[in-house]
C-alpha positions as CSV (number, residue, x, y, z in Angstrom):
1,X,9.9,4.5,-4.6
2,X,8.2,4.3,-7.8
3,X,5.2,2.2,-8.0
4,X,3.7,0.6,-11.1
5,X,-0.4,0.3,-11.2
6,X,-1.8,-2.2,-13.2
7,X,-5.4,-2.0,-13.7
8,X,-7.4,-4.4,-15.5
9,X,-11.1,-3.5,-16.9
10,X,-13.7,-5.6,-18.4
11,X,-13.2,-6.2,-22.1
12,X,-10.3,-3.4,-22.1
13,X,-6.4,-4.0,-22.4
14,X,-4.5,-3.6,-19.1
15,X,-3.7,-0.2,-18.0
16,X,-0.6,0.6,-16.8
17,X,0.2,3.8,-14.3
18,X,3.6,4.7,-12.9
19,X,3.5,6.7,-9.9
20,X,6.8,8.3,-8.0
21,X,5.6,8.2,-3.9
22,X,7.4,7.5,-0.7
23,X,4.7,5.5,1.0
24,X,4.6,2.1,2.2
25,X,3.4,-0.5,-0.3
26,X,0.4,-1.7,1.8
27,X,-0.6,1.7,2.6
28,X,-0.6,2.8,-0.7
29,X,-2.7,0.3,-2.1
30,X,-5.2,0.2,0.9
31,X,-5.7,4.0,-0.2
32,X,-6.0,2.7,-4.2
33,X,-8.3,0.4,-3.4
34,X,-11.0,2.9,-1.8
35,X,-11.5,4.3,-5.7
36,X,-13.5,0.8,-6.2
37,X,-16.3,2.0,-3.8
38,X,-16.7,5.5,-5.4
39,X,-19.6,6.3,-7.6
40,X,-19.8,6.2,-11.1
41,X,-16.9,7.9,-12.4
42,X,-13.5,8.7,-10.7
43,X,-10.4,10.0,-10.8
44,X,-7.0,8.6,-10.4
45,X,-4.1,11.1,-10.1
46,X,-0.6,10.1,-10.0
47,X,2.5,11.7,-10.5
48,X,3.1,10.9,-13.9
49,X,-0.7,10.8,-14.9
50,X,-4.7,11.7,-14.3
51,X,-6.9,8.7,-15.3
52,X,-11.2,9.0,-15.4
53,X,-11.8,5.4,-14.5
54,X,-15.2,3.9,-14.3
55,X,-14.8,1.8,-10.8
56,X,-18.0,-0.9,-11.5
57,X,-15.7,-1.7,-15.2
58,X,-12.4,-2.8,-12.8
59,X,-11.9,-6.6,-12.0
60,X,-8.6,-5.9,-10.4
61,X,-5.6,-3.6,-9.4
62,X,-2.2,-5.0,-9.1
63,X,0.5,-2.5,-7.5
64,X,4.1,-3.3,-7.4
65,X,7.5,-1.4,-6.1
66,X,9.9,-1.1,-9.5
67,X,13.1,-3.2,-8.3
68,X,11.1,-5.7,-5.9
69,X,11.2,-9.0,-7.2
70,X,7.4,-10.6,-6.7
71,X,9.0,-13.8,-5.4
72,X,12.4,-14.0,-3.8
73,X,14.6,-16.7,-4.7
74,X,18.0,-17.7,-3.8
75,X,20.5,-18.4,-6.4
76,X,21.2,-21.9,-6.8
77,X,25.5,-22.6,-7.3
78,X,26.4,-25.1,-9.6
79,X,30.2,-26.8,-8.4
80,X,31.6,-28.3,-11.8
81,X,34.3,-30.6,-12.0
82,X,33.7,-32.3,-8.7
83,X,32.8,-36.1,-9.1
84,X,29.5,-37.1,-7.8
85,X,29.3,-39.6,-4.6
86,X,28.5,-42.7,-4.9
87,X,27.1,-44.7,-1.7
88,X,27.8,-48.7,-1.5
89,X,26.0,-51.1,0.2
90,X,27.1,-54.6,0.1
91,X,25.3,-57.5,1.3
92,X,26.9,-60.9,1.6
93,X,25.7,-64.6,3.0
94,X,27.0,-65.9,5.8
């Protein structure tokens, strides 16, 4: 499933890296996340690019599956024409 890399870098617009691979969404970005403890300079190699990145520039990485929604929500119906309910209480002296 594709995945698309966001990185963000200090005082640099966003970067963002699509990448066509099969593995599982936490595994994949355990294995992204070991390029912020390399050295100096690295690079990132994807399917559809190779990036020299700087790791000590990177505040953060954000890696999502094209076609997953972040949050899942259900769809809410909406009934029309239907009147609405009213409850009644009535109180009287005796």
């Amino acid at each position: 499933m594709k995945k698309i890399i966001k990185i963000l870098q200090t005082n640099i617009e966003p970067l963002l890296i699509e990448d066509e691979n099969d593995d599982d969404l936490s595994e994949y970005t355990n294995n992204l996340s070991k390029l912020l403890s390399i050295g100096n300079v690295t690079i990132l190699e994807t399917s559809s690019s190779t990036v020299i990145l700087r790791p000590h520039q990177i505040t953060s990485i954000v890696v999502t599956e094209e076609g997953k929604l972040k949050r899942p929500y259900k769809k809410k119906e909406v009934k029309e024409n239907q009147p609405s309910k009213i409850s009644e209480d009535i109180v009287t002296d005796e």
